[in-house]
KOLZAGU-926989 format. One record per residue (C-alpha): residue number from 1; z, y, x. Coordinates in steps of 0.5 Angstrom, whole numbers. Each point is the difference from the previous one (the first is absolute). Layout:
REM residues N
(NUM (Z Y X))
...
***
This chain:
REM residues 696
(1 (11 1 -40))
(2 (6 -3 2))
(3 (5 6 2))
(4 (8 -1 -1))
(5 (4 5 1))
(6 (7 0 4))
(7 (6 -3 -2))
(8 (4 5 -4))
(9 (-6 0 -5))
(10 (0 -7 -1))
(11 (5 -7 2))
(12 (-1 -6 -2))
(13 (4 -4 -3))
(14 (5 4 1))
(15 (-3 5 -4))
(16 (2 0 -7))
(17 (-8 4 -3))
(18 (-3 -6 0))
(19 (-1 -2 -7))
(20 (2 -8 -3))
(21 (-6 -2 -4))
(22 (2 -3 -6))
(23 (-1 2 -8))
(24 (3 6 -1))
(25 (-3 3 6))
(26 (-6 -1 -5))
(27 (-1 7 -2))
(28 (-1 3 6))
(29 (-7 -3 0))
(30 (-1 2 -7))
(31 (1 7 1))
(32 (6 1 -3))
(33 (3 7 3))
(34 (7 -1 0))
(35 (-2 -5 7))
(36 (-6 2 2))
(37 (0 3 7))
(38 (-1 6 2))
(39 (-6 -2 4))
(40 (-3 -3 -6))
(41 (1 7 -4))
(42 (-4 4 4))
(43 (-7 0 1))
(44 (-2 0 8))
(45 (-3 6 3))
(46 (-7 -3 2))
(47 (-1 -3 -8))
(48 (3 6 -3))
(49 (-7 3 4))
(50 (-5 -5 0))
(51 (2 -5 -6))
(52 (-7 1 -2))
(53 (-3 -5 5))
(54 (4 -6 -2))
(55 (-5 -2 -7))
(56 (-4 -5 4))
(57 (-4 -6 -4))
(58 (2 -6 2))
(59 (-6 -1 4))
(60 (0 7 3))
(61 (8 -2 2))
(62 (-3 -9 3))
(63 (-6 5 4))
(64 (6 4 4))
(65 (3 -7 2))
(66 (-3 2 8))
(67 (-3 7 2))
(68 (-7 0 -1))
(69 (-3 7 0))
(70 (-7 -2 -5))
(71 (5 -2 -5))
(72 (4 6 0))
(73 (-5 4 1))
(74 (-4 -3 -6))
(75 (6 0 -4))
(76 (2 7 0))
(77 (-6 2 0))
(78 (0 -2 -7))
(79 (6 5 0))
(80 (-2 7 2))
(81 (5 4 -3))
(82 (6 -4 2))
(83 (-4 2 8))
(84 (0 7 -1))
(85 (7 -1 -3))
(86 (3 -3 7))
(87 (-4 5 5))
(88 (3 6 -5))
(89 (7 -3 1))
(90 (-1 -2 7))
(91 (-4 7 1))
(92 (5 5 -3))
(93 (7 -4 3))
(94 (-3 1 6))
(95 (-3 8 -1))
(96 (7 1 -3))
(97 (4 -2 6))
(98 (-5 3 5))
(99 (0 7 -3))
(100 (8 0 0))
(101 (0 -1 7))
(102 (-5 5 1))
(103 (3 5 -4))
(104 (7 -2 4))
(105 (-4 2 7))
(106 (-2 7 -3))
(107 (6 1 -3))
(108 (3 -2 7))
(109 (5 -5 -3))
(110 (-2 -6 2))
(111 (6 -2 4))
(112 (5 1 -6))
(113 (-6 -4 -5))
(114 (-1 -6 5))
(115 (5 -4 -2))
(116 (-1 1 -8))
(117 (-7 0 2))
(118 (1 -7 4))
(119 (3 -3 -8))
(120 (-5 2 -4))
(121 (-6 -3 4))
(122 (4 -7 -1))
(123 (0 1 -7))
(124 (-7 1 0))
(125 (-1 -6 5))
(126 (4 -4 -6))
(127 (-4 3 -7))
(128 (-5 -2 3))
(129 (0 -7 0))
(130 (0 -4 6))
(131 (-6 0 4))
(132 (3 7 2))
(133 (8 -3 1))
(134 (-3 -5 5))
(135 (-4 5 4))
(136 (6 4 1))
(137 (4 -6 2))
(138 (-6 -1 5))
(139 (2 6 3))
(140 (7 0 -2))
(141 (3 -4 7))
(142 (-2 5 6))
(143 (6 6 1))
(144 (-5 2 6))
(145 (-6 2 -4))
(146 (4 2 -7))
(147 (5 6 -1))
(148 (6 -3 -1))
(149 (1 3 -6))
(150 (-6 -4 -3))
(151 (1 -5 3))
(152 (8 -1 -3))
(153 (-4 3 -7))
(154 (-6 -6 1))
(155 (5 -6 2))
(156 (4 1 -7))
(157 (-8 -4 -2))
(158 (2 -6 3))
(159 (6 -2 -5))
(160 (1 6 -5))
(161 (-5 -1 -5))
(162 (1 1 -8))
(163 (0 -6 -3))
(164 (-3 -2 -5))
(165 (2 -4 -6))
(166 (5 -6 1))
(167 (-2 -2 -7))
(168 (-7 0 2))
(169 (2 -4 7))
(170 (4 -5 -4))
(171 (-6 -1 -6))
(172 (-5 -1 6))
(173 (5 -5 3))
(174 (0 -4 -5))
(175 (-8 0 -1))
(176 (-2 -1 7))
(177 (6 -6 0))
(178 (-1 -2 -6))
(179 (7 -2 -1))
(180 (6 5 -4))
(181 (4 4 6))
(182 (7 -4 -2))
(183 (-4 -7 2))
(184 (-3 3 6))
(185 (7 4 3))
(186 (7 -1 -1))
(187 (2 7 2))
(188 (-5 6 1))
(189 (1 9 2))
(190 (-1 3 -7))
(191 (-3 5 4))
(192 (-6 0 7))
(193 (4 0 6))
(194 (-6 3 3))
(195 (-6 4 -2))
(196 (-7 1 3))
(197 (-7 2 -1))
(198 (-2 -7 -2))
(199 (6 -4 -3))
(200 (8 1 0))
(201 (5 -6 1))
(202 (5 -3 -3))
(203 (6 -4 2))
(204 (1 -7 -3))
(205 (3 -7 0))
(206 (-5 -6 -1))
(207 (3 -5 -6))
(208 (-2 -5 3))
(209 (4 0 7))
(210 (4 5 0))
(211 (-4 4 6))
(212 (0 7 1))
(213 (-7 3 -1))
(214 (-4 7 -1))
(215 (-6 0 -5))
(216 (-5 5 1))
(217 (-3 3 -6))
(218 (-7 3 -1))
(219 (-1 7 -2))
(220 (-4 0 -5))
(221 (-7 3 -1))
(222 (0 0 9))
(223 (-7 -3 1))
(224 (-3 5 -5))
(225 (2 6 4))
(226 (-1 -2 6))
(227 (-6 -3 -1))
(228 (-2 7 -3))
(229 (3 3 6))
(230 (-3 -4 5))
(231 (-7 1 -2))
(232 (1 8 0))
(233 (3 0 7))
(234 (-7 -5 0))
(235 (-4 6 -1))
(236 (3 6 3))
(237 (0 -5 7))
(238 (-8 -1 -2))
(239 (0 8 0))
(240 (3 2 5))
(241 (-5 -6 5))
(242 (-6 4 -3))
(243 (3 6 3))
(244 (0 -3 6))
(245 (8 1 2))
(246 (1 -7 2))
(247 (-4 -5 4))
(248 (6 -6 -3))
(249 (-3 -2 -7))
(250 (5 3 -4))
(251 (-2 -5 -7))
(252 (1 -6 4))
(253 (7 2 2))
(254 (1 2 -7))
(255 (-2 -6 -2))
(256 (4 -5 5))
(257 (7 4 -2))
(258 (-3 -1 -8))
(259 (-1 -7 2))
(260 (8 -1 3))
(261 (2 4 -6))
(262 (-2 -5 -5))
(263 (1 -6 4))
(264 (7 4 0))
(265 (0 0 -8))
(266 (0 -8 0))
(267 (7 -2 1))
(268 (-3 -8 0))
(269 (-4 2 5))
(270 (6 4 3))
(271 (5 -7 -1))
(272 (-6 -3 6))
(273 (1 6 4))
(274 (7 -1 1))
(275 (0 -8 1))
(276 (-5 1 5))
(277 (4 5 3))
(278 (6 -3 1))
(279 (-3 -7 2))
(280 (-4 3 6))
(281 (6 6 2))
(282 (7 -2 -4))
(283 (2 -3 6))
(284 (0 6 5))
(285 (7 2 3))
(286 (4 4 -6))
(287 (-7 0 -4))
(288 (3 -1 -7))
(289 (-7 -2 -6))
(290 (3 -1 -7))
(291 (-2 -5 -4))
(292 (-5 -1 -5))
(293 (0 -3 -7))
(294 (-7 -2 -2))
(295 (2 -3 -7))
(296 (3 5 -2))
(297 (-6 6 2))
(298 (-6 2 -3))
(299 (-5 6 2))
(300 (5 4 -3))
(301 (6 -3 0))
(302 (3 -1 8))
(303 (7 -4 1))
(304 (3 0 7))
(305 (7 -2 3))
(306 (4 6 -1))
(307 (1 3 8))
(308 (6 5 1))
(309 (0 6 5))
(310 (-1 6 2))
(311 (-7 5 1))
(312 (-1 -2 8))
(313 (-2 8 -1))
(314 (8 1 -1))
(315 (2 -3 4))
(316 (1 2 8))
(317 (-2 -8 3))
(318 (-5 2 5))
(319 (1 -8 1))
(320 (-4 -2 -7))
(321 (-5 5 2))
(322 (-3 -4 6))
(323 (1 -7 -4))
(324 (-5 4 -5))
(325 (-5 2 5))
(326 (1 -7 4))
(327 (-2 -3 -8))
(328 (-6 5 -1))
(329 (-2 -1 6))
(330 (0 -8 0))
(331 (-4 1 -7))
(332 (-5 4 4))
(333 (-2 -3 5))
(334 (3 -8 0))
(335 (-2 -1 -8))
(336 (-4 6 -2))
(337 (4 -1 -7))
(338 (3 7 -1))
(339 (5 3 -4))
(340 (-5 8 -1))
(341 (5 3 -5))
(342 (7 1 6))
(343 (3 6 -2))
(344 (8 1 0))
(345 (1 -2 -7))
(346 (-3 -8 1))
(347 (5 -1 6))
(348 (7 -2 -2))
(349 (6 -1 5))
(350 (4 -5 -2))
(351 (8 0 0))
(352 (-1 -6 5))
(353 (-5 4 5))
(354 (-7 -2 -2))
(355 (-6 4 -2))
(356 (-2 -2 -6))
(357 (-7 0 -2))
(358 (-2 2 -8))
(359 (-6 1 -3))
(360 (-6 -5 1))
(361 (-5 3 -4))
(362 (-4 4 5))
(363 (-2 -4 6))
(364 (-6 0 5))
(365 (-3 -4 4))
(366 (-2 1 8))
(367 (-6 -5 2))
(368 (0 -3 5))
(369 (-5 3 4))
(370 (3 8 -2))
(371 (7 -3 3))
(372 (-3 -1 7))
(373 (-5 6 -2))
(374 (7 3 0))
(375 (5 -3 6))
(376 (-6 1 4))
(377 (0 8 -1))
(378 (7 0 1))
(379 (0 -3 7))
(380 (-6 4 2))
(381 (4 7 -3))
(382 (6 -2 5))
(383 (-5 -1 5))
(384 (-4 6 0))
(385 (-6 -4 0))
(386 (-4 4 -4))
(387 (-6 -2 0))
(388 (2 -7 -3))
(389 (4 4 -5))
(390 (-7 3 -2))
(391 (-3 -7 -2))
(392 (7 -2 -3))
(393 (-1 6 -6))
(394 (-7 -3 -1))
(395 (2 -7 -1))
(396 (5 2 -5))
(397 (-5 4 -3))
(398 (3 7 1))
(399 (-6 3 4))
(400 (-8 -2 -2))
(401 (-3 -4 6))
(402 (-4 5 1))
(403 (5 4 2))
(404 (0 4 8))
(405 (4 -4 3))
(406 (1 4 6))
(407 (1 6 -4))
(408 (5 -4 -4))
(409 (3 -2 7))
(410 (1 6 2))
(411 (3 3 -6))
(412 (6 -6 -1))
(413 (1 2 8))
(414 (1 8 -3))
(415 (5 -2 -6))
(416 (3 -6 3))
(417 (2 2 7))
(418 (6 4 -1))
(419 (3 -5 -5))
(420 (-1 -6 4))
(421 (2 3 7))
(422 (7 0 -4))
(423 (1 -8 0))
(424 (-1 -5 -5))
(425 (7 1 -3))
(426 (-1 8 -2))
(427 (-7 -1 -4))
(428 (1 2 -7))
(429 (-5 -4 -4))
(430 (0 6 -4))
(431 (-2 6 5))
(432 (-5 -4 1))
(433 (-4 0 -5))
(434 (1 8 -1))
(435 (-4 0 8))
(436 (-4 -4 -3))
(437 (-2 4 -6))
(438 (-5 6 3))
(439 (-3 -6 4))
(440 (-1 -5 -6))
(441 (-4 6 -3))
(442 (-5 2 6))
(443 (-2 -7 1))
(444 (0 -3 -8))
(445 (5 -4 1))
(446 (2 -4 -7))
(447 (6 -3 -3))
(448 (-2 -7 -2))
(449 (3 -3 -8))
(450 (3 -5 4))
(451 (4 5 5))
(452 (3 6 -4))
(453 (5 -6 -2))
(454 (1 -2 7))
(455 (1 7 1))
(456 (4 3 -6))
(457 (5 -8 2))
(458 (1 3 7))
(459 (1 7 -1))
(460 (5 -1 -5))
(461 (3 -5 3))
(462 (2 6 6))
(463 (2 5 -5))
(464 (5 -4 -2))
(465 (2 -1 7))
(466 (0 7 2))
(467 (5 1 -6))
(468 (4 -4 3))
(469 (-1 2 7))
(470 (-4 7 2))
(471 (-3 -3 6))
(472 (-2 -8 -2))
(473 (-6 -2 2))
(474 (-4 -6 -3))
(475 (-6 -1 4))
(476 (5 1 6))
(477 (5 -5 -4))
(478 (-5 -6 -2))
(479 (-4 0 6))
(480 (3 -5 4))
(481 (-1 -5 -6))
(482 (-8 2 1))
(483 (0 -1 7))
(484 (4 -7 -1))
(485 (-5 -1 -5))
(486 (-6 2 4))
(487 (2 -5 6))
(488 (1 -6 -4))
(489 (-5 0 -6))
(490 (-6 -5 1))
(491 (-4 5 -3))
(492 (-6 -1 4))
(493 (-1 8 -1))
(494 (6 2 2))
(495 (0 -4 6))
(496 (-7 3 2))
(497 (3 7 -1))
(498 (7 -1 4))
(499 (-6 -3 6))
(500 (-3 6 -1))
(501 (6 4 0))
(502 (3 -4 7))
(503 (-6 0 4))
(504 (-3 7 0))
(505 (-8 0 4))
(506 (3 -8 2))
(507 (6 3 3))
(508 (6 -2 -1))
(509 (5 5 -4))
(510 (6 -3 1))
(511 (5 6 -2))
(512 (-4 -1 -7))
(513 (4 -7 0))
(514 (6 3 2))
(515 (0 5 -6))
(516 (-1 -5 -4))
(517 (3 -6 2))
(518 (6 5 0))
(519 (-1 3 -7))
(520 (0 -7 -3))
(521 (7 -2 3))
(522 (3 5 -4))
(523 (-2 -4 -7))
(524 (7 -5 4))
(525 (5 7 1))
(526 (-2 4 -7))
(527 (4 3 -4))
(528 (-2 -5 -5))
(529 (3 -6 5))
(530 (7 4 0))
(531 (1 -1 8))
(532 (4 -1 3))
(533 (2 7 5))
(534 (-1 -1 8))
(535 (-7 -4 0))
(536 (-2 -2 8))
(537 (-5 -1 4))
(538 (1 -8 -1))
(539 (0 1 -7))
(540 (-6 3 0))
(541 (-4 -4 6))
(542 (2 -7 -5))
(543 (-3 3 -6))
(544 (-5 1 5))
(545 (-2 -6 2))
(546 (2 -4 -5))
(547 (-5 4 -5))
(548 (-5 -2 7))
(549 (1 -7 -2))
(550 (-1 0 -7))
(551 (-6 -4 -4))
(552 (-1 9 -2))
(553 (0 2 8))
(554 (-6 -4 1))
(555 (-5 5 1))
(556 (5 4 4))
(557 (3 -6 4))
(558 (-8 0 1))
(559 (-1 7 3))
(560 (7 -2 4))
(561 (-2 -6 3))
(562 (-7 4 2))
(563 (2 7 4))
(564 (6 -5 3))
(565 (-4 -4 3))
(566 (-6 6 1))
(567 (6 4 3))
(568 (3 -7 5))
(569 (-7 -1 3))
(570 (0 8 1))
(571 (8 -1 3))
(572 (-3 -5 5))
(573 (-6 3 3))
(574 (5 6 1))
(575 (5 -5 3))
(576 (-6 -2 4))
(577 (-2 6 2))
(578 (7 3 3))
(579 (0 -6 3))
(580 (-7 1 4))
(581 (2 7 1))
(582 (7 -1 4))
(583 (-2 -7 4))
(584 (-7 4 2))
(585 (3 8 -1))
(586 (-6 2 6))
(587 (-6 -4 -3))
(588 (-6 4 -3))
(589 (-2 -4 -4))
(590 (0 0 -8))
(591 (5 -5 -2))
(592 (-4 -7 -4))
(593 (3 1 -6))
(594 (2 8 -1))
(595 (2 1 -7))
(596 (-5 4 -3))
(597 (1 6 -5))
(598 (1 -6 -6))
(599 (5 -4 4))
(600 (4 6 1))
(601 (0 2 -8))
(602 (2 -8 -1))
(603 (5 1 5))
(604 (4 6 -3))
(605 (-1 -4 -7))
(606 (4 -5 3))
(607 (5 3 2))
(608 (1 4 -7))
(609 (-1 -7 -3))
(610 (7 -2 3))
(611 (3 7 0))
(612 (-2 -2 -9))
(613 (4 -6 1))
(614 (5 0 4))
(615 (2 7 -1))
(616 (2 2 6))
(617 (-1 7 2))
(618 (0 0 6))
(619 (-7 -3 0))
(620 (-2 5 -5))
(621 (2 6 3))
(622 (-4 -2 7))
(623 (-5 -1 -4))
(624 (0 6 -2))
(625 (0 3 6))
(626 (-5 -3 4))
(627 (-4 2 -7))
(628 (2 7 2))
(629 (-2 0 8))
(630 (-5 -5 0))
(631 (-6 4 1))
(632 (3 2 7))
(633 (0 -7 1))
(634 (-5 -4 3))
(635 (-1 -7 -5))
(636 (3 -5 6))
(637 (7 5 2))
(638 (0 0 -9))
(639 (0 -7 0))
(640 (4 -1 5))
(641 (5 4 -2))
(642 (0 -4 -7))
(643 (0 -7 3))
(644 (6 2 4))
(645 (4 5 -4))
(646 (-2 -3 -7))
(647 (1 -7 -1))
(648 (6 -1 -4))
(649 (6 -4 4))
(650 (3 -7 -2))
(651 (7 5 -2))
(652 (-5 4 -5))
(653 (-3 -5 -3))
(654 (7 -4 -2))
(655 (0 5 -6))
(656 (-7 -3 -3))
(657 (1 -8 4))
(658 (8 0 -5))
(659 (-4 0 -7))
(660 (-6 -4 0))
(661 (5 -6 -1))
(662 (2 5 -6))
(663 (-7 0 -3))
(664 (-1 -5 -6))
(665 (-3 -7 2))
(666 (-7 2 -3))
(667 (0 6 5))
(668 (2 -4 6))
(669 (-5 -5 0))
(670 (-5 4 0))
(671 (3 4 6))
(672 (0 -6 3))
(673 (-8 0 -1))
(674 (0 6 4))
(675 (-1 -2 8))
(676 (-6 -5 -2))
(677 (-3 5 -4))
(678 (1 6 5))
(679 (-3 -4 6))
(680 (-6 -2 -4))
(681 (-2 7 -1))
(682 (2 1 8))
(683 (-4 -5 2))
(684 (-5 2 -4))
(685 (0 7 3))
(686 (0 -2 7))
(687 (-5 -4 -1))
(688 (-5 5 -4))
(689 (1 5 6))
(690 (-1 -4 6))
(691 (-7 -2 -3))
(692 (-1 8 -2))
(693 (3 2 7))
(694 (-5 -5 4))
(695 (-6 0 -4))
(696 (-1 8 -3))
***
């Protein structure tokens, strides 16, 4: 794991530390004591304790080059002593610290003891290797569900580690690159600038260019321990399965984070990660993704370009935050290639005010068909449709088919109502899964492999947030992206759920489109945009219409072009219906043409259409009122009192006629389209009422 520490720690090339390698530098390498380093004297806590497991054969070390839970089973099983070696170890740790606390509580010390408390488990976490240090860094990124005490304890995991050896580091160097260390660098750090659970970095300056680079190193013997590790966590998973605790298949999850963990553990692998990332993200705004050096990497040995910077966890930029969770959510739900290992240690804000990214070992992918799963249950929780919300978790695998999906209804209206009714912008990614808690038991709901990375990506993604800024929300933060991906993706799932969603028992839902039309114009004002302070209503009604009238708002302009011309019909039966009751205010007759229930919803639509697009708010507050009083009217005084008070005048519609000549060339021309197609769909409609009007 690729972690730099702040400034004052190291400098480059100012920094005098770095060490120039020419021959009498030598006897570093050799052992001599007089210039060994520090770190190189000292052997590090996690080998002090579990050194033992590192005496692999070379075909049991080829057989750990990926997670495989058959060949480290059989392989340890050949070594049953160091197994109950490592339960004694991990029991014993454990039960010692557990009955400190306990005799804390009955000596009712507990508070002067916490924070002493709160040390010792870190040093537990770190002699017990790396399996354990990765878990801890897992929980170690949310100060609203850790004791602030443990969590300053937890966050030292992320770059303060013992190192290991330098003289085993530069060996290693030397072996994997097959090249002595003065051809391969004209400067290195005689000392790891970082140290962590899987490797420890050092600052050089590759020969051959003269570019500053780091050089992460392996620590040894990691494959054999947390190979060891996973396979007992594999088996108490099992255990706890057969108690009938959890419906989730605990060894699949454990079997997807081994599986993480190991690819994590090849650096080559690595190397590709991080090229991949950069092509597909290096280019989002302040988005920094160093460079890789492929011929100079192997499974153990990584080169990167050297990045200097800040932890974004140090630092009070609440800016860099959302360019964060903007990135994560562009790796969700527009690649599926996603960085899974986000905690604070991995984001450097750099000293020209860019988040960069570190540490590629670790990394998910979202299919396809899971990310609109996803986006789908995000639209559906905004919207309180909770039915629909049912059927999202069973496509996403959290809930059996077989589940009762009226219950379940039932149950997320009760846990969701209160959360919801707060806004979009107030929901807490994390109190929601706390709500879900008690019902995810009752109804066996299940944590899919795939989708505790997903999960542990988005809530540490908050915690580090919420460290910044208490009452940041990232559900809230990232929706409008959601709703803007949801109403232009071609996706024919997403476009059959946003239909289902805007036409509810075939009635058109057109505050649903509002919300999310006005969500997704957010992604134009963000903080990740830097506005510009005073955004009007013009500003809003061009971003409007110019998203309307792209080749991505065809199936928007579609449903457009379909109310308006729905709600034109409507407006000139209404028109006609005054008309006949003025000129004819005594007749008994029913006029030929009364609106029917259906032509009034139409006409209501039209006017919301144009108060969308023109924002005039005017034509929305009457429209409110008529909503308010129309049960005391009678369908033709509601017409006629829309026909006269609500179209809008020629002086109200300058606003929007002054920005069409704005609008891009592309934009104008399909606008131009618009009068051919509107009257095709109007005759189309008249016609089609005549026949049923005669005929039926």
């Amino acid at each position: 794991m690729l972690l730099l520490p702040s400034p004052p720690i190291v400098s480059f090339p100012a920094n005098p530390s770095l060490l120039p390698l020419s021959r009498p530098s030598w006897p570093l390498r050799r052992g001599n004591p007089a210039v060994v380093s520090a770190a190189s004297r000292d052997v590090d806590s996690f080998t002090s304790k579990s050194g033992y497991l590192f005496s692999l054969s070379a075909d049991e070390a080829d057989s750990l080059s990926e997670y495989n839970f058959s060949r480290i089973d059989g392989m340890y099983k050949k070594k049953p002593l160091i197994l109950l070696r490592r339960l004694a170890q991990i029991g014993t740790t454990f039960g010692f610290w557990l009955g400190l606390r306990l005799a804390d509580e009955a000596l009712e010390r507990s508070e002067q003891m916490f924070k002493v408390r709160a040390a010792e488990l870190r040093r537990l976490l770190v002699e017990l290797g790396p399996a354990y240090v990765k878990i801890a860094q897992a929980v170690s990124s949310r100060p609203d569900l850790i004791p602030p005490t443990y969590l300053d304890e937890l966050s030292l995991l992320q770059d303060q580690i013992t190192p290991f050896s330098t003289e085993v580091a530069f060996n290693m160097i030397e072996d994997e690159l097959g090249l002595p260390i003065d051809e391969l660098f004209s400067e290195i750090s005689p000392e790891p600038v970082a140290a962590a659970s899987l490797g420890q970095v050092y600052q050089a300056r590759l020969r051959r260019n003269g570019e500053v680079v780091a050089v992460k190193v392996q620590r040894p013997g990691v494959r054999a321990a947390i190979a060891l590790d996973t396979l007992i966590l594999r088996y108490i998973a099992g255990l706890i399965k057969k108690a009938g605790r959890f419906n989730s298949d605990l060894q699949a999850v454990v079997d997807e984070w081994a599986t993480s963990l190991f690819k994590e553990m090849d650096y080559l692998k690595e190397a590709q990660n991080g090229i991949k990332f950069r092509k597909l993200y290096g280019s989002i705004k302040d988005v920094l993704v160093p460079k890789m050096y492929t011929e100079y990497s192997t499974s153990k040995v990584l080169v990167m370009e050297w990045v200097e910077g800040q932890k974004l966890a140090e630092v009070n930029d609440l800016y860099l935050v959302e360019v964060g969770v903007y990135c994560s959510f562009n790796q969700l739900l527009e690649y599926g290639f996603y960085h899974a290992d986000p905690h604070p240690g991995n984001f450097l804000r750099t000293y020209d005010g860019q988040l960069a990214y570190l540490d590629f070992g670790m990394m998910g992918d979202f299919r396809p068909e899971l990310r609109d799963g996803f986006m789908e249950a995000c639209l559906h929780l905004v919207n309180r449709d909770f039915k629909a919300l049912a059927k999202d978790f069973v496509t996403l695998g959290l809930l059996p088919p077989t589940a009762e999906k009226s219950a379940v209804t039932k149950a997320l209206t009760d846990v969701f109502q209160d959360a919801i009714s707060r806004g979009v912008r107030n929901i807490s990614f994390g109190d929601l899964l706390g709500d879900l808690g008690k019902t995810m038991y009752e109804f066996k709901f299940r944590i899919p492999p795939y989708f505790s990375l997903v999960i542990r990506s988005l809530a540490v993604l908050e915690g580090i947030a919420i460290g910044i800024s208490p009452n940041y929300k990232v559900l809230g933060s990232t929706y409008p992206w959601i709703a803007r991906k949801i109403l232009t993706d071609s996706s024919p799932q997403l476009k059959s759920s946003l239909q289902s969603l805007l036409y509810e028992e075939g009635v058109f839902r057109i505050d649903r489109l509002e919300s999310l039309i006005t969500e997704s114009l957010r992604t134009e004002t963000a903080l990740v945009q830097k506005p510009v302070e005073g955004t009007d209503s013009k500003i809003v009604m061009k971003q409007l219409l110019a998203f309307t009238f792209t080749e991505q708002g065809s199936f928007v302009r579609e449903i457009f072009l379909r109310e308006f011309a729905k709600g034109l019909d409507a407006f000139g039966l209404a028109t006609l219906d005054s008309l006949t009751s003025t000129t004819m205010p005594f007749s008994g007759s029913r006029p030929f043409n009364s609106l029917t229930e259906e032509d009034m919803t139409n006409l209501r639509t039209f006017y919301r259409l144009i108060s969308l697009f023109s924002g005039m708010q005017r034509a929305e507050t009457q429209v409110k009122a008529v909503s308010k009083y129309g049960e005391a009217l009678t369908p033709l005084d509601e017409a006629s009192s829309l026909v006269m008070y609500q179209f809008p005048s020629a002086q109200e519609m300058l606003p929007i006629l002054s920005i069409l000549p704005e609008l891009p060339q592309e934009s104008q021309q399909r606008l131009l389209q618009l009068p051919g197609d509107l009257v095709g769909r109007l005759v189309s409609r008249a016609f089609a009422r005549t026949i049923r009007r005669m005929f039926l």
